[in-house]
C-alpha positions, 0 to 999 in steps of 0.5 A: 804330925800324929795329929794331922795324920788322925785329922787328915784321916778323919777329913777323908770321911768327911769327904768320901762317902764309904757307902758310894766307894764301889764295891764287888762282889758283895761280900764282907772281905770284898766290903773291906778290902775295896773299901779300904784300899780306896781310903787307903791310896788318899791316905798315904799321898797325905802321910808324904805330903806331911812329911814333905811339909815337917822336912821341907816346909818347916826345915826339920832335919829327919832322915826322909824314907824312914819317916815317910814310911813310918808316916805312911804307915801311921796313916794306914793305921788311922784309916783302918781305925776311922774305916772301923768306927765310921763303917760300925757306927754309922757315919755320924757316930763314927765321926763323933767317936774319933773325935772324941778318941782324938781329944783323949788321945792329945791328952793323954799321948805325952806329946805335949806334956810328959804322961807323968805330969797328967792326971790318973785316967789319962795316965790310965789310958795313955797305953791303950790309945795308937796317937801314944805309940806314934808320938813315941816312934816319930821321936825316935825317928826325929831325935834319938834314933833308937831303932828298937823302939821304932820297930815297937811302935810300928808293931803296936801300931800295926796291931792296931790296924790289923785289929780294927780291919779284922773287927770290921770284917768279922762284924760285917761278916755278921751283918751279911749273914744275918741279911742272908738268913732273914731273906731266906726266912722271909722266902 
Protein backbone atom coordinates (compact mmCIF):
# COMPACT_ATOMS: atom_id res chain seq x y z
CA UNK A 1 0.00 0.00 0.00
CA UNK A 2 3.18 2.49 0.75
CA UNK A 3 4.10 1.81 -2.46
CA UNK A 4 1.20 2.62 -4.32
CA UNK A 5 0.66 5.76 -2.44
CA UNK A 6 4.25 7.00 -3.68
CA UNK A 7 3.48 5.94 -7.36
CA UNK A 8 -0.06 6.99 -7.40
CA UNK A 9 1.37 10.46 -6.13
CA UNK A 10 4.21 10.22 -8.51
CA UNK A 11 1.34 9.44 -11.42
CA UNK A 12 -0.28 12.50 -10.54
CA UNK A 13 2.85 14.71 -11.97
CA UNK A 14 2.82 12.97 -14.71
CA UNK A 15 -0.60 13.71 -15.70
CA UNK A 16 -1.27 17.15 -14.06
CA UNK A 17 1.05 19.78 -15.04
CA UNK A 18 1.52 22.12 -11.73
CA UNK A 19 2.72 25.22 -13.95
CA UNK A 20 -1.12 25.09 -15.79
CA UNK A 21 -3.04 24.24 -12.32
CA UNK A 22 -4.05 28.13 -11.89
CA UNK A 23 -2.97 30.01 -9.32
CA UNK A 24 -4.28 33.56 -7.85
CA UNK A 25 -2.94 36.14 -6.57
CA UNK A 26 0.67 35.55 -7.71
CA UNK A 27 2.32 34.96 -4.53
CA UNK A 28 4.40 32.28 -2.88
CA UNK A 29 1.60 31.14 -0.13
CA UNK A 30 -1.00 31.51 -3.28
CA UNK A 31 1.77 29.30 -5.62
CA UNK A 32 1.68 26.65 -2.69
CA UNK A 33 -1.61 26.49 -1.21
CA UNK A 34 -3.62 26.61 -4.75
CA UNK A 35 -1.07 24.27 -6.23
CA UNK A 36 -1.27 21.98 -3.39
CA UNK A 37 -4.73 21.67 -2.44
CA UNK A 38 -5.42 20.79 -6.22
CA UNK A 39 -2.94 17.70 -5.92
CA UNK A 40 -4.18 17.13 -2.97
CA UNK A 41 -8.17 16.65 -3.79
CA UNK A 42 -6.98 13.57 -6.57
CA UNK A 43 -4.62 12.33 -4.03
CA UNK A 44 -6.77 11.50 -1.22
CA UNK A 45 -9.92 10.16 -3.70
CA UNK A 46 -6.61 7.58 -4.71
CA UNK A 47 -5.67 6.96 -0.67
CA UNK A 48 -9.67 5.42 -0.60
CA UNK A 49 -9.63 3.72 -3.31
CA UNK A 50 -6.40 1.75 -2.32
CA UNK A 51 -8.01 1.19 0.65
CA UNK A 52 -11.08 0.35 -0.81
CA UNK A 53 -8.85 -2.36 -3.04
CA UNK A 54 -6.54 -3.63 0.30
CA UNK A 55 -10.07 -4.26 2.44
CA UNK A 56 -12.48 -5.22 -0.38
CA UNK A 57 -10.73 -6.05 -3.57
CA UNK A 58 -8.00 -8.42 -1.56
CA UNK A 59 -10.10 -9.09 1.61
CA UNK A 60 -7.65 -7.96 4.16
CA UNK A 61 -9.35 -7.79 7.36
CA UNK A 62 -8.44 -3.77 8.69
CA UNK A 63 -10.49 -1.45 10.67
CA UNK A 64 -11.92 0.80 7.39
CA UNK A 65 -11.76 4.59 9.03
CA UNK A 66 -8.45 4.33 10.81
CA UNK A 67 -6.77 3.01 7.76
CA UNK A 68 -8.35 5.06 5.38
CA UNK A 69 -7.25 8.15 7.55
CA UNK A 70 -4.24 7.00 7.73
CA UNK A 71 -3.95 6.47 4.17
CA UNK A 72 -5.28 9.83 3.32
CA UNK A 73 -2.72 11.12 5.19
CA UNK A 74 0.25 9.21 3.88
CA UNK A 75 -0.83 10.35 0.61
CA UNK A 76 -1.11 14.12 1.41
CA UNK A 77 2.40 13.66 2.68
CA UNK A 78 3.94 12.11 -0.65
CA UNK A 79 2.00 14.95 -2.57
CA UNK A 80 3.64 17.61 -0.59
CA UNK A 81 6.87 15.62 -0.81
CA UNK A 82 6.61 14.98 -4.78
CA UNK A 83 4.98 18.75 -5.09
CA UNK A 84 8.35 19.59 -3.42
CA UNK A 85 10.99 17.97 -5.54
CA UNK A 86 8.82 18.68 -9.03
CA UNK A 87 8.17 22.31 -8.17
CA UNK A 88 12.26 22.73 -7.19
CA UNK A 89 13.71 20.72 -9.50
CA UNK A 90 12.07 21.16 -12.34
CA UNK A 91 9.65 18.59 -13.75
CA UNK A 92 11.73 16.31 -14.93
CA UNK A 93 14.62 16.14 -12.42
CA UNK A 94 11.83 16.20 -9.66
CA UNK A 95 10.34 13.14 -11.77
CA UNK A 96 13.95 11.37 -11.45
CA UNK A 97 14.61 12.16 -7.96
CA UNK A 98 11.49 10.63 -6.44
CA UNK A 99 12.22 7.80 -8.41
CA UNK A 100 14.96 7.45 -7.20
CA UNK A 101 13.93 7.92 -3.32
CA UNK A 102 11.32 5.36 -4.47
CA UNK A 103 13.93 2.90 -5.13
CA UNK A 104 15.90 3.42 -1.81
CA UNK A 105 13.17 3.52 0.11
CA UNK A 106 11.68 -0.28 -1.19
CA UNK A 107 14.99 -0.95 -0.12
CA UNK A 108 15.45 0.27 2.77
CA UNK A 109 11.82 0.67 4.69
CA UNK A 110 11.74 -2.89 6.12
CA UNK A 111 8.67 -3.73 3.99
CA UNK A 112 10.15 -6.59 2.38
CA UNK A 113 12.80 -7.77 4.47
CA UNK A 114 13.57 -6.72 8.09
CA UNK A 115 16.12 -3.41 8.12
CA UNK A 116 18.48 -5.74 10.29
CA UNK A 117 19.17 -8.55 7.29
CA UNK A 118 19.95 -5.09 4.88
CA UNK A 119 23.40 -3.84 4.27
CA UNK A 120 24.75 -0.59 6.30
CA UNK A 121 23.81 2.18 4.08
CA UNK A 122 20.28 1.04 3.83
CA UNK A 123 20.21 0.23 7.34
CA UNK A 124 21.84 3.95 7.48
CA UNK A 125 19.13 5.57 5.57
CA UNK A 126 16.02 3.60 6.81
CA UNK A 127 15.26 6.21 9.46
CA UNK A 128 15.48 9.48 7.16
CA UNK A 129 13.23 8.09 4.15
CA UNK A 130 8.89 8.77 5.14
CA UNK A 131 7.96 5.03 2.99
CA UNK A 132 9.68 3.74 6.78
CA UNK A 133 7.36 5.23 8.88
CA UNK A 134 4.35 4.09 6.72
CA UNK A 135 5.14 0.68 6.50
CA UNK A 136 5.50 0.84 10.33
CA UNK A 137 2.04 2.33 11.06
CA UNK A 138 0.12 0.34 8.20
CA UNK A 139 1.33 -2.59 10.19
CA UNK A 140 0.28 -1.38 13.10
CA UNK A 141 -3.03 -0.43 11.58
CA UNK A 142 -3.27 -3.85 9.78
CA UNK A 143 -1.92 -6.32 12.74
CA UNK A 144 -0.78 -5.28 16.09
CA UNK A 145 -2.76 -2.21 16.83
CA UNK A 146 -0.31 -0.55 18.90
CA UNK A 147 -1.75 3.02 19.02
CA UNK A 148 1.19 4.76 20.28
CA UNK A 149 3.31 3.83 17.43
CA UNK A 150 0.45 4.78 15.00
CA UNK A 151 0.02 8.18 16.41
CA UNK A 152 4.47 8.20 16.02
CA UNK A 153 4.30 7.50 12.63
CA UNK A 154 1.75 9.89 11.71
CA UNK A 155 3.82 12.40 13.44
CA UNK A 156 6.89 11.47 11.63
CA UNK A 157 5.09 11.68 8.58
CA UNK A 158 3.18 14.87 9.24
CA UNK A 159 6.57 16.30 9.90
CA UNK A 160 7.76 15.26 6.55
CA UNK A 161 4.93 17.17 4.59
CA UNK A 162 4.72 20.17 6.88
CA UNK A 163 8.58 20.28 5.83
CA UNK A 164 8.44 19.98 2.50
CA UNK A 165 5.63 22.72 1.98
CA UNK A 166 7.28 24.87 3.93
CA UNK A 167 10.98 24.35 2.19
CA UNK A 168 8.71 24.76 -1.15
CA UNK A 169 7.33 27.94 0.13
CA UNK A 170 10.45 29.39 1.61
CA UNK A 171 12.22 28.80 -1.97
CA UNK A 172 9.64 30.00 -3.84
CA UNK A 173 9.32 33.04 -1.50
CA UNK A 174 13.05 33.44 -2.70
CA UNK A 175 12.43 33.20 -6.46
CA UNK A 176 9.74 35.91 -6.15
CA UNK A 177 11.71 38.31 -4.66
CA UNK A 178 14.73 37.75 -6.63
CA UNK A 179 12.09 38.28 -9.70
CA UNK A 180 10.76 41.45 -7.88
CA UNK A 181 14.35 42.80 -7.24
CA UNK A 182 15.86 42.29 -10.73
CA UNK A 183 12.35 43.78 -12.48
CA UNK A 184 13.01 46.85 -10.10
CA UNK A 185 17.00 46.99 -11.02
CA UNK A 186 15.92 46.25 -14.68
CA UNK A 187 13.24 49.44 -14.25
Amino acid sequence: MALSLWVGSLVLFFVIDVRRVPERPHGPLSYVGSKYLALASVSVCQSLVSVLVLHTGLGIPTVVPPIAMYAVAVGLVFTAILFMLIAMLGSDTGRFVAVLILMLQLTSSSGSYPVGLEPGFFRFIHPYLPMTYVVEGLRQLISIGEGTAIVRTAAVLAAFGIGAILLLYAVKRRRIMAEIKLAEGAA
